[in-house]
VEXDREN-2710 file (C-alpha; in Angstrom, 1 decimal):
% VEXDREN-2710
k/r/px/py/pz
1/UNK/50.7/-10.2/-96.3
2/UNK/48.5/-7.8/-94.5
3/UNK/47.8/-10.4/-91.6
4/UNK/51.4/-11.0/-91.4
5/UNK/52.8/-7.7/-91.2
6/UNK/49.9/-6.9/-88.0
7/UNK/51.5/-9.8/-86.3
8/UNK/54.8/-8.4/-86.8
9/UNK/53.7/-5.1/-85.8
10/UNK/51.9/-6.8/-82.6
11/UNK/55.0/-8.9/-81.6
12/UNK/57.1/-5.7/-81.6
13/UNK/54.6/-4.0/-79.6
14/UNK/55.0/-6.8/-76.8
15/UNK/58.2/-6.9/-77.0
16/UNK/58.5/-3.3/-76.7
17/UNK/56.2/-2.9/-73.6
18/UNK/57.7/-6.5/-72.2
19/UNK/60.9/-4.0/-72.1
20/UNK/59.2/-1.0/-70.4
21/UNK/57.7/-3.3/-67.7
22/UNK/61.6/-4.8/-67.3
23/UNK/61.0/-7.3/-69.4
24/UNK/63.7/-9.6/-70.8
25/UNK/64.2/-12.2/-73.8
26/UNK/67.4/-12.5/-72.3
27/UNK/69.3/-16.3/-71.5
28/UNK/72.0/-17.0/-69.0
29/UNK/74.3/-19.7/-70.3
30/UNK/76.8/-21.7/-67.5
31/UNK/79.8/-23.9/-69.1
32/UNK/80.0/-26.2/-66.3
33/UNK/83.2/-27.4/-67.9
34/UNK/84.9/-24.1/-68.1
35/UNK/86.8/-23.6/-64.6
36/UNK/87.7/-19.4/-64.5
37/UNK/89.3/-20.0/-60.7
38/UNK/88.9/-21.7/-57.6
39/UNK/87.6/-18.7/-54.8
40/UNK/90.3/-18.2/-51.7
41/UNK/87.5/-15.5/-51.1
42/UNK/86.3/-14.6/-47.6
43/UNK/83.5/-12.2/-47.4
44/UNK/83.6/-10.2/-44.2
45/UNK/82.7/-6.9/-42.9
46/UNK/84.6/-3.9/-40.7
47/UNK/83.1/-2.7/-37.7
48/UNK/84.0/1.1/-37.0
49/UNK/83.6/1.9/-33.3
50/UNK/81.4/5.2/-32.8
51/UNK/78.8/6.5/-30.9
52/UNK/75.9/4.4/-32.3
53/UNK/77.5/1.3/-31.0
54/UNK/78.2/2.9/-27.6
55/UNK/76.2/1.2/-24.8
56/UNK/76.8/3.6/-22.2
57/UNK/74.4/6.1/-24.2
58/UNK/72.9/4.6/-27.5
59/UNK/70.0/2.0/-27.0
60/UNK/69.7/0.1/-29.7
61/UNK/74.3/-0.7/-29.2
62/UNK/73.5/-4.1/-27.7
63/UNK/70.8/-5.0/-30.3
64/UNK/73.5/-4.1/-33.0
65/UNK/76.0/-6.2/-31.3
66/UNK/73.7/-9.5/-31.4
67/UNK/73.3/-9.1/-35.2
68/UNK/76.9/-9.0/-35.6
69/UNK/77.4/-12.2/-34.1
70/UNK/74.3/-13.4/-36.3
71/UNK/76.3/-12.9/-39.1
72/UNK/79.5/-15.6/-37.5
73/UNK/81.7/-14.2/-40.2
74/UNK/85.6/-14.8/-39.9
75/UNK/88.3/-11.9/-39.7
76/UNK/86.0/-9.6/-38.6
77/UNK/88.3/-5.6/-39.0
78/UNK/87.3/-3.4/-35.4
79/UNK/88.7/-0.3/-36.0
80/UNK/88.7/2.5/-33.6
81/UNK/88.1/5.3/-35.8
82/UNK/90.4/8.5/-35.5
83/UNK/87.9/11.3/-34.3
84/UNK/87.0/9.6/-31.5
85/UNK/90.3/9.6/-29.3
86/UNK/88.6/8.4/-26.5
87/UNK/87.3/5.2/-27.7
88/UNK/90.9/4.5/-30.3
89/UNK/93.9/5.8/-28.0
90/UNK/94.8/4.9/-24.7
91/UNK/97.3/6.9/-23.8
92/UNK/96.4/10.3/-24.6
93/UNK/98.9/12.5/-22.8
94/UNK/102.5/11.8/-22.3
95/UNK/103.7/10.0/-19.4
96/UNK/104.7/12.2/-16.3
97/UNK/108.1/11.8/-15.2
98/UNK/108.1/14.4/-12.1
99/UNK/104.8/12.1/-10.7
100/UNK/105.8/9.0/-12.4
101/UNK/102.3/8.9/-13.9
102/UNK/100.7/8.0/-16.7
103/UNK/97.3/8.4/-18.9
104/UNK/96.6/4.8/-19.9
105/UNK/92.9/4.9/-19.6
106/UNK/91.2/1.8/-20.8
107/UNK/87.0/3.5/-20.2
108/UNK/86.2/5.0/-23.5
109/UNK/87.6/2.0/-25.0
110/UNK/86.3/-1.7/-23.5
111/UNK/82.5/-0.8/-24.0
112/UNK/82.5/-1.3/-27.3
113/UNK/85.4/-3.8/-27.3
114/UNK/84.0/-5.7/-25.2
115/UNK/80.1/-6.0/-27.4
116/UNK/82.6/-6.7/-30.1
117/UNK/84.4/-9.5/-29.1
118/UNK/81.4/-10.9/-27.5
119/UNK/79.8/-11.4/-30.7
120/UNK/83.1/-12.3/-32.4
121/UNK/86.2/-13.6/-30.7
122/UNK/84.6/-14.9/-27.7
123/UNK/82.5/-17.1/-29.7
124/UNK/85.1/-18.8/-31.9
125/UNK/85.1/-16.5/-34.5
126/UNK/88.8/-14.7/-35.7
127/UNK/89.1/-10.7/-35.8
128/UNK/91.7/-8.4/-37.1
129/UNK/92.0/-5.6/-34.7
130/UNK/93.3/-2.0/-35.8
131/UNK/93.5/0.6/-33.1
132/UNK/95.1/2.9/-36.1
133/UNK/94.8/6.0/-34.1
134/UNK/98.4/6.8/-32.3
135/UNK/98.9/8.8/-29.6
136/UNK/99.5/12.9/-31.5
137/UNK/101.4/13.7/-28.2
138/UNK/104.4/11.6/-29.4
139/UNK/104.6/14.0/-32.6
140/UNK/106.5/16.9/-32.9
141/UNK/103.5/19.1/-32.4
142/UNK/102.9/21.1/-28.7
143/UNK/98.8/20.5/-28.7
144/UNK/97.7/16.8/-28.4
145/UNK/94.1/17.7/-26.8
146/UNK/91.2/16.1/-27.5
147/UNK/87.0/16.2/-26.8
148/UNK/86.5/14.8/-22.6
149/UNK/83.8/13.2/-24.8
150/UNK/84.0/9.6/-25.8
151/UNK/81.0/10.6/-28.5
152/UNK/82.3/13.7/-29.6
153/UNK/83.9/14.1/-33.0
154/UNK/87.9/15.7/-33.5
155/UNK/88.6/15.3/-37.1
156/UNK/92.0/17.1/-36.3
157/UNK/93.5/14.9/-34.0
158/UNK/95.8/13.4/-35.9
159/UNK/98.4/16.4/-36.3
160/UNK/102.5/16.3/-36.2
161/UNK/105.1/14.2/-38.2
162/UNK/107.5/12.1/-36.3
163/UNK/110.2/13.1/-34.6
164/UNK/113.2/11.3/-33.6
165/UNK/111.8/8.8/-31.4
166/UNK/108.7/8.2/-32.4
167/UNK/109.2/4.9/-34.4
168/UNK/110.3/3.7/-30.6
169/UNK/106.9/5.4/-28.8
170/UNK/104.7/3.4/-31.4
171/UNK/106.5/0.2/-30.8
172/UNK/106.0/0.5/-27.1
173/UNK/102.8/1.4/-27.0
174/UNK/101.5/-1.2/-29.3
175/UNK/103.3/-3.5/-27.1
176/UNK/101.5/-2.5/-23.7
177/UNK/98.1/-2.1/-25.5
178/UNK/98.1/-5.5/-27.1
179/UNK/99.4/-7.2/-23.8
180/UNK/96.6/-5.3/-22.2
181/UNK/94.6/-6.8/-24.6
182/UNK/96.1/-10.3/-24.8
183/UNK/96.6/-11.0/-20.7
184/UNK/94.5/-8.3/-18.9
185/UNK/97.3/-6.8/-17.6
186/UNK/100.0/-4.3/-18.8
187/UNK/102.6/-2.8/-17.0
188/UNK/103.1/1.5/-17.9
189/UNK/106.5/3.4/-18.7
190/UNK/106.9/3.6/-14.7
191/UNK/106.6/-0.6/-13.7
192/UNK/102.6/0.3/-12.3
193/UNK/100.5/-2.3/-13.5
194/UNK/97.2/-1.3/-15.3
195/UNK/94.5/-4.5/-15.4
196/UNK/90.9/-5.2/-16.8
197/UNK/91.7/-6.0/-19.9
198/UNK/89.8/-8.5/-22.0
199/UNK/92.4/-11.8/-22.2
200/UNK/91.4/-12.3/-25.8
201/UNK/93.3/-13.9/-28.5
202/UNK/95.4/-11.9/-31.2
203/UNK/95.4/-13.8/-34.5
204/UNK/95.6/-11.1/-36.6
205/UNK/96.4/-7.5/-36.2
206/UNK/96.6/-4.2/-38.9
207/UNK/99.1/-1.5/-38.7
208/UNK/97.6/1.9/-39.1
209/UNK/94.8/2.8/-41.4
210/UNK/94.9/4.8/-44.4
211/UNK/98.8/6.1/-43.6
212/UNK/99.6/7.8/-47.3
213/UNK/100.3/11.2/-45.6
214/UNK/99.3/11.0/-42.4
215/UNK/101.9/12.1/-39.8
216/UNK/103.7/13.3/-42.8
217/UNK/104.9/8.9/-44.0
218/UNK/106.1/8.4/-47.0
219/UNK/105.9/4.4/-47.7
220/UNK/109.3/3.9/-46.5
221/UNK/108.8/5.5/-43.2
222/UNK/105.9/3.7/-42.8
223/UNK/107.4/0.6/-43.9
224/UNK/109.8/1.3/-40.9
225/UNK/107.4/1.5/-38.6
226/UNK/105.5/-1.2/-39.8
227/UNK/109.0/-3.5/-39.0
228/UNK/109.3/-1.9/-35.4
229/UNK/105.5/-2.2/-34.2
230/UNK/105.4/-5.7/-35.9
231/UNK/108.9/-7.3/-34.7
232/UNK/108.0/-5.6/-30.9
233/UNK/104.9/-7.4/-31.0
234/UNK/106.2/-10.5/-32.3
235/UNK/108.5/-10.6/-29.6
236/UNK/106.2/-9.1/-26.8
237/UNK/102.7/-10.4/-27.0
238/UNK/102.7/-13.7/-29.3
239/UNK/104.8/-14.4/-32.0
240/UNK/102.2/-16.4/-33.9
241/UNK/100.1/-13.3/-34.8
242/UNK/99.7/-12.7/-38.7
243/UNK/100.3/-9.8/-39.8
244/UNK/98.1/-6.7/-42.3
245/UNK/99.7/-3.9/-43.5
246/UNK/99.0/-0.7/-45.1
247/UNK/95.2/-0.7/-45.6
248/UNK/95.6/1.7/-48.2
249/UNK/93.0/4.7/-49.4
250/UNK/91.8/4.8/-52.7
251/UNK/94.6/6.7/-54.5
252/UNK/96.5/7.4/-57.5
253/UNK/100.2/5.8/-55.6
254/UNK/98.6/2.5/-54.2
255/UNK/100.4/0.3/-56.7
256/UNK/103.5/2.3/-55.5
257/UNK/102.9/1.8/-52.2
258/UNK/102.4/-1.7/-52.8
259/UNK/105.4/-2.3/-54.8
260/UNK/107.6/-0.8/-52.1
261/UNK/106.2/-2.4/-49.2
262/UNK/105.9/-6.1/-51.1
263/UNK/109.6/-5.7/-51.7
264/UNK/111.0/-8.1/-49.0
265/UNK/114.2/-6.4/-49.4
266/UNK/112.7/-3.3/-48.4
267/UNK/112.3/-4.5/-44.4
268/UNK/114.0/-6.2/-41.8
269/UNK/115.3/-9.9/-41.8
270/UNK/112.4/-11.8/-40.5
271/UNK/109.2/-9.7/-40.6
272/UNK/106.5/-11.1/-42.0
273/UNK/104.0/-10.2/-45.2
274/UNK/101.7/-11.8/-44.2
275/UNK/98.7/-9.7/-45.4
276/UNK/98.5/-6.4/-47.6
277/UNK/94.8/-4.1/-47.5
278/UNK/93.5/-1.1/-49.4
279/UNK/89.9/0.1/-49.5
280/UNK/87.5/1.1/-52.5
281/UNK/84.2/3.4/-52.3
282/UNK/82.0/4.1/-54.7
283/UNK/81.1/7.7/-54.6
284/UNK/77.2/8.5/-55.2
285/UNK/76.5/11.8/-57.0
286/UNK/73.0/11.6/-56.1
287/UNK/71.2/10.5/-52.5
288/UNK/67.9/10.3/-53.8
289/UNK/67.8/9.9/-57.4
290/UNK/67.9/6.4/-57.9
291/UNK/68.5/6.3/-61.4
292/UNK/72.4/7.3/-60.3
293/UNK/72.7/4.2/-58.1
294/UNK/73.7/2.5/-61.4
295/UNK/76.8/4.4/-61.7
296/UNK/78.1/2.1/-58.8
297/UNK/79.0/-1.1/-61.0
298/UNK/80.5/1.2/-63.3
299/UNK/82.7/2.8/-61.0
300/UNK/83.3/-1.2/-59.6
301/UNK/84.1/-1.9/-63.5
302/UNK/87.1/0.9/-63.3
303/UNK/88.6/-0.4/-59.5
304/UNK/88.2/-4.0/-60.7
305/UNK/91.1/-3.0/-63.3
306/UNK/93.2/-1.8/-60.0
307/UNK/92.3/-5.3/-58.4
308/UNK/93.4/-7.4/-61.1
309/UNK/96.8/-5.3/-61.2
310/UNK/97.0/-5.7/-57.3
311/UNK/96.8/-9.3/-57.8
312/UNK/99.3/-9.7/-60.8
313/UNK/102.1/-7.9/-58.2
314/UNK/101.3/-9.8/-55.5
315/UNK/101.7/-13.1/-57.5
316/UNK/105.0/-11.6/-58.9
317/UNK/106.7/-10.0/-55.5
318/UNK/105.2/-12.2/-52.5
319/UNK/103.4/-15.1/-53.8
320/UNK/102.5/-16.2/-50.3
321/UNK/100.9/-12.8/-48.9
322/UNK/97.2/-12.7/-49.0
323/UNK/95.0/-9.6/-50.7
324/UNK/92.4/-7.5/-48.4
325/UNK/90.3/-5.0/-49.6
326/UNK/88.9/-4.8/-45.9
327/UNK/87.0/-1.4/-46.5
328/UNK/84.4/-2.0/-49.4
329/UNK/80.9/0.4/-50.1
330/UNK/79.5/3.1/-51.5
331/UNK/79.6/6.6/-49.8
332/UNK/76.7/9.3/-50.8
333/UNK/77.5/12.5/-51.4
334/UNK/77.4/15.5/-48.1
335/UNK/77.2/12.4/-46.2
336/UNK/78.2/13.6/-43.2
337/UNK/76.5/17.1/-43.5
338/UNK/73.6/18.4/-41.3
339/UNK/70.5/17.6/-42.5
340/UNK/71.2/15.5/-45.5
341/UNK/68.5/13.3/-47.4
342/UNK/68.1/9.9/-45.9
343/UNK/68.3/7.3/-49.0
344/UNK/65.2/5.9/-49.8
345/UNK/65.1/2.3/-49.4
346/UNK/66.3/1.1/-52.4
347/UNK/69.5/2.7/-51.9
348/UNK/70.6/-0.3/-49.4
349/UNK/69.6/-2.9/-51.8
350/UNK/71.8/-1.0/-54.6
351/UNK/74.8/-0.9/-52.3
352/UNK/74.4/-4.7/-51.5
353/UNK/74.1/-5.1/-55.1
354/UNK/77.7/-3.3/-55.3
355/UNK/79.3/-5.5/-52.8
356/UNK/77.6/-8.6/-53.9
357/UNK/78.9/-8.0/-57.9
358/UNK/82.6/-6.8/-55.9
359/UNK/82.7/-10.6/-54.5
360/UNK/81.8/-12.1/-57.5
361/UNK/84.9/-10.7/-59.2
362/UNK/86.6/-11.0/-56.3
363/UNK/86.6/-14.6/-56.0
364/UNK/87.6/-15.3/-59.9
365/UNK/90.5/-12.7/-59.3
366/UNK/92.5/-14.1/-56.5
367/UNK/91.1/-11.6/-53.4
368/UNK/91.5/-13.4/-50.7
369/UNK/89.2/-11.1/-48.0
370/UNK/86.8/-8.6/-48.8
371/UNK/85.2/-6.5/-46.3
372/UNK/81.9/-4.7/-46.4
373/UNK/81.9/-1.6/-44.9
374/UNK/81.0/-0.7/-42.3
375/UNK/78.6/-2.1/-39.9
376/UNK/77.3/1.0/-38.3
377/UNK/76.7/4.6/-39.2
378/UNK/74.2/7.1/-38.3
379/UNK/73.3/10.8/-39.2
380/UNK/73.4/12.8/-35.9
381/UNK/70.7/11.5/-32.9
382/UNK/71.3/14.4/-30.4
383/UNK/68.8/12.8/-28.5
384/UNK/71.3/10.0/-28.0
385/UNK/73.9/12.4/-27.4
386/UNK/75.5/12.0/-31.1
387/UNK/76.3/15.1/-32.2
388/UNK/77.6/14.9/-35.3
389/UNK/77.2/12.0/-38.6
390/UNK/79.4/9.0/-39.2
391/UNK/78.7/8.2/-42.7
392/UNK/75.0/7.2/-42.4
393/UNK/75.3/5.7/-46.4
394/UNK/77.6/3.0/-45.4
395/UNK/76.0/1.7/-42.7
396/UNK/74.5/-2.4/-42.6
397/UNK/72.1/-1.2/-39.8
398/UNK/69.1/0.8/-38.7
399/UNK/70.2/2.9/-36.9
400/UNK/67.3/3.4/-35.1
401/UNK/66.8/-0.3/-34.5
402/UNK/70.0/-2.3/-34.7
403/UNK/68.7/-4.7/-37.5
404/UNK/69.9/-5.2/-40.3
405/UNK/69.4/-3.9/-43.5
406/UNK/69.8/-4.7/-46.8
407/UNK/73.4/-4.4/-47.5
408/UNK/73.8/-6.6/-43.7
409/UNK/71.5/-9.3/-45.4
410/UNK/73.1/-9.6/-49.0
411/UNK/76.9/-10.2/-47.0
412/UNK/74.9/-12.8/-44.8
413/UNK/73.6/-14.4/-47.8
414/UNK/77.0/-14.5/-49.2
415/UNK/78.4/-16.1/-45.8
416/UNK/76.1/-18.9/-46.1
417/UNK/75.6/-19.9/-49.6
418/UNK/79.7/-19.2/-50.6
419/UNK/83.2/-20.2/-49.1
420/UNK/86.7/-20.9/-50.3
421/UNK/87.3/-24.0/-52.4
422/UNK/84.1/-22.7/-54.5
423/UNK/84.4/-23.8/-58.2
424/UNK/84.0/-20.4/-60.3
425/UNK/83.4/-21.3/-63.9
426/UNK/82.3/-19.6/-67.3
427/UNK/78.7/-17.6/-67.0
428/UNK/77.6/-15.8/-69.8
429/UNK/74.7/-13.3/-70.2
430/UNK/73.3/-13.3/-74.0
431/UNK/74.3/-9.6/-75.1
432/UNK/70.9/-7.9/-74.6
433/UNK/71.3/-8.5/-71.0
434/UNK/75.1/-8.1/-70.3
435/UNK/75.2/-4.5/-69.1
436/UNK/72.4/-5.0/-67.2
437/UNK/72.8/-8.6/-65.5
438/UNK/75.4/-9.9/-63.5
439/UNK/75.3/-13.5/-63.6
440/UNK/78.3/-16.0/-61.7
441/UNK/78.0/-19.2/-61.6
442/UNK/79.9/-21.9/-59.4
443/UNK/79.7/-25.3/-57.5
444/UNK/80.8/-25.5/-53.7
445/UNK/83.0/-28.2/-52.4
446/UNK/80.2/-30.3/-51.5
447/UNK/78.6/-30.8/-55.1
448/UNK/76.1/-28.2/-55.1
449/UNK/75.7/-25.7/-57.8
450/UNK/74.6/-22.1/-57.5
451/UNK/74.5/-18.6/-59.3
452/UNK/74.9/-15.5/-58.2
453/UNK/72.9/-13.2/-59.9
454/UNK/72.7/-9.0/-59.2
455/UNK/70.5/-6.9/-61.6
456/UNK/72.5/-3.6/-62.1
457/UNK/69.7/-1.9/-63.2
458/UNK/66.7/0.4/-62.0
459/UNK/64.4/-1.7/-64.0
460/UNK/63.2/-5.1/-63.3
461/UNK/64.8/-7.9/-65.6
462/UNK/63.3/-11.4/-66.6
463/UNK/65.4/-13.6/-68.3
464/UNK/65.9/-17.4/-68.2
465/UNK/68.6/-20.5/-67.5
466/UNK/68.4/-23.6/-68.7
467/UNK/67.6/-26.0/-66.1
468/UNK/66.8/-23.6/-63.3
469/UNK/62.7/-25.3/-62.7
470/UNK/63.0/-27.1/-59.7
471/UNK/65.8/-25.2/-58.1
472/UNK/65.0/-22.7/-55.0
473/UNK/66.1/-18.6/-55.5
474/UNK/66.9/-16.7/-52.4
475/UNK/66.6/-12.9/-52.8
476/UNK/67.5/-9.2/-51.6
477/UNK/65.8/-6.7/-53.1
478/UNK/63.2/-4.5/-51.3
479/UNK/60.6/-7.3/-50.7
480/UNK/63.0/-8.6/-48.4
481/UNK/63.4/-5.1/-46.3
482/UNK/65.3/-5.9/-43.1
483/UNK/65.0/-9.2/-43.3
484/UNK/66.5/-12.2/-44.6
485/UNK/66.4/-13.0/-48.3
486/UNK/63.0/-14.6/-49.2
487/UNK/63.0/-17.8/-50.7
488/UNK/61.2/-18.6/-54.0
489/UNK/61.2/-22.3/-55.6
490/UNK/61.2/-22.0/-58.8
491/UNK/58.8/-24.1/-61.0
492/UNK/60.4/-22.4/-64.7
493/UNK/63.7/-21.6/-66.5
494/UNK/62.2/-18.1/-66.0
495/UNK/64.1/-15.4/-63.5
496/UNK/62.3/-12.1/-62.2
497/UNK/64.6/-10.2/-60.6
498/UNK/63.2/-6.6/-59.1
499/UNK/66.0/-3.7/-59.5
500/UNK/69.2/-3.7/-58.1
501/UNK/68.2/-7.4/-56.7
502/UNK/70.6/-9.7/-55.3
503/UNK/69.9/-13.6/-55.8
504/UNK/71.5/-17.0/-55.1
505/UNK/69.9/-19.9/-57.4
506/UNK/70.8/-23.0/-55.6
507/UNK/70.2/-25.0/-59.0
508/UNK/67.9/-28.4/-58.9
509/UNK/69.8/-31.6/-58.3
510/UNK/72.5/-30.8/-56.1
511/UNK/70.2/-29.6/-53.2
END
């Protein structure tokens, strides 16, 4: 009829502009039954050492510091990073044999080491150090020098491959840095004893960063290495200390690398496997169009293929070895170039959205760490005396403030609300909402049920789950801004969830 075919046309309309508006008929379905996986996930986060954390000259270091250790995450990555030599190598010229001298210099390095394991080690929490950055002098190269500078950037340090003995340099100088690190005191290549350092405990410690290349190593030289610096330490400093190696970029020969280096055949009786780390970025192609912040879970879609085949070797080579993608984020495009956009504020609820959907695969695939990176970055403050960028697009702070930001909040979120022994089972999105709706579902060791939502859209979505009335939603999106994730009971099956959002449901009945 004529009155029937209106309300046809009317209905479409609504549902039509319910669309527009982000709008959703959508349903979320959990099979409580259905166990995909029990998590062994650990959500974490790398701290990069640069001028922004600096105390000596940046003001808002010690505020930055204090949110770290708000987060009370476990196996916290420090990593000195490479253009810095003064605050990641400490022993930047060659020891002096006609003065029986040497450069171990310990100032551009315990400022930040010590904020760090203030808000870390010294208050219970584990850390896996990584001073990656060796010493160029002891490569075959005749310049080793570097910026007087602690805050000034010298992407070219790193220059030289090895020469005959320098498998034997590195395994010394780890030695004497780590007992630095571990009693206070070292003693140098001429019996002089060089104190105040921090007496902290070395549970865990990474061998280079990023090596494919580098120095000219091919995985079995580094593999080589790895043996000498590990078995040294081992030996040296504590023989309990576990173990990460490669920490891989994102490249075309990880599973090679991999392969090789889980090979226990490939190292020396006795050294350990005990951990193996790569890193993924998402690269942006826009800083300010937000409609290109989608891209990000598409890219994640692609890597999560290199994940699952990461675990499969693992479970095949070295059962026992735990998974690390210890560098995980998005990185905007000229990031590091003068003057580049500042991402509007959406941008650091996207990226948490990235990380956030990363975990939730992470935990069904068998990851056992995955860090967020990285806790600080900054364009350049001259004012402070920072001179140059440091990949402002991955950083969990204000730079300008030392709170947190969005992508700082979502991993906190995480750290509360997940842990291993989490019960991951089957979640599925009705098909008008699967590309746009992440939706995991999972109950934690002490009964309670939750779901992790992330909208993976630039639209807002509104959908519903069965049983959700009653239950309280904590959310990221930019509501929340620098804060916490606001809290939302919810009195219907019906979910709003504003773009690129992040949610945990804790579900009604198992508060």
């Amino acid at each position: 009829s004529t009155q029937s075919t209106w309300e046809s046309k009317m209905m479409l309309l609504i549902v039509v502009a319910a669309l527009a508006a982000g709008g959703s008929a959508g349903t979320v379905t959990i099979d409580w039954t259905d166990v995909l996986a029990h998590s062994r996930t650990i959500p974490t986060l790398q701290v990069v050492a640069n001028p922004v954390l600096n105390p000596k000259t940046s003001p808002i270091a010690q505020r930055a510091f204090e949110h770290l250790a708000l987060l009370d995450a476990e196996l916290v990555r420090y990593v000195p990073c490479f253009p810095y030599p003064r605050v990641g190598v400490a022993e930047l010229d060659p020891p002096n044999a006609r003065t029986r001298t040497t450069s171990w210099d310990f100032s551009g390095i315990a400022p930040q080491l010590e904020l760090f394991l203030d808000a870390t080690v010294r208050r219970g929490r584990s850390a896996i150090p990584n001073f990656s950055t060796q010493p160029t002098w002891m490569y075959n190269t005749s310049s080793w020098d570097y910026p007087s500078d602690p805050n000034v950037v010298d992407w070219n340090y790193p220059r030289g491959n090895q020469r005959a003995n320098t498998t034997q340099l590195l395994a010394d100088y780890y030695a004497r840095l780590l007992t630095w690190y571990t009693r206070g005191v070292m003693t140098d290549e001429f019996g002089h004893q060089i104190g105040g350092g921090p007496r902290a405990p070395l549970t865990h410690w990474e061998v280079f960063n990023e090596p494919q290349g580098c120095h000219g190593l091919d995985v079995a030289g580094y593999t080589l290495q790895y043996d000498a610096i590990v078995t040294r330490i081992r030996r040296d400093v504590d023989p309990q200390t576990k173990f990460v190696g490669l920490a891989l970029e994102q490249q075309s020969d990880n599973y090679a690398w991999m392969e090789y280096f889980m090979n226990a055949s490939n190292h020396a009786p006795g050294v350990p496997l005990d951990i193996v780390s790569f890193h993924y970025y998402a690269i942006g192609t826009s800083r300010e169009n937000t409609s290109t912040y989608e891209d990000f879970f598409a890219q994640a879609d692609t890597y999560l293929q290199n994940m699952k085949s990461f675990a499969a070797l693992r479970d095949r080579m070295s059962p026992r070895t735990m998974l690390s993608c210890d560098e995980m984020g998005v990185i905007l495009p000229n990031d590091n170039d003068p003057g580049a956009a500042i991402p509007p504020p959406v941008y650091w609820v996207a990226s948490s959205g990235y990380f956030a959907y990363m975990y939730g695969h992470a935990a069904t695939i068998g990851i056992e760490i995955l860090g967020e990176s990285q806790f600080a970055g900054c364009p350049a403050i001259p004012e402070w005396g920072i001179a140059s960028a440091q990949y402002p697009s991955v950083s969990m702070i204000n730079w300008t403030t030392g709170v947190g930001n969005a992508r700082f909040w979502t991993l906190k979120l995480l750290l509360d609300e997940t842990e291993p022994g989490d019960i991951y089972v089957s979640t599925t999105a009705s098909p008008d909402l699967s590309g746009d709706l992440f939706a995991q579902a999972f109950q934690g060791r002490d009964g309670r049920r939750k779901l992790l939502l992330v909208n993976k859209k630039q639209n807002g979505l509104t959908f519903t789950v069965a049983g959700a009335a009653g239950g309280v939603m904590q959310t990221i999106d930019e509501g929340s801004g620098e804060g916490p994730a606001t809290h939302t009971q919810l009195t219907a099956d019906s979910i709003t969830l504003a773009r690129f959002a992040v949610a945990i449901v804790l579900l009604p009945g198992t508060q």
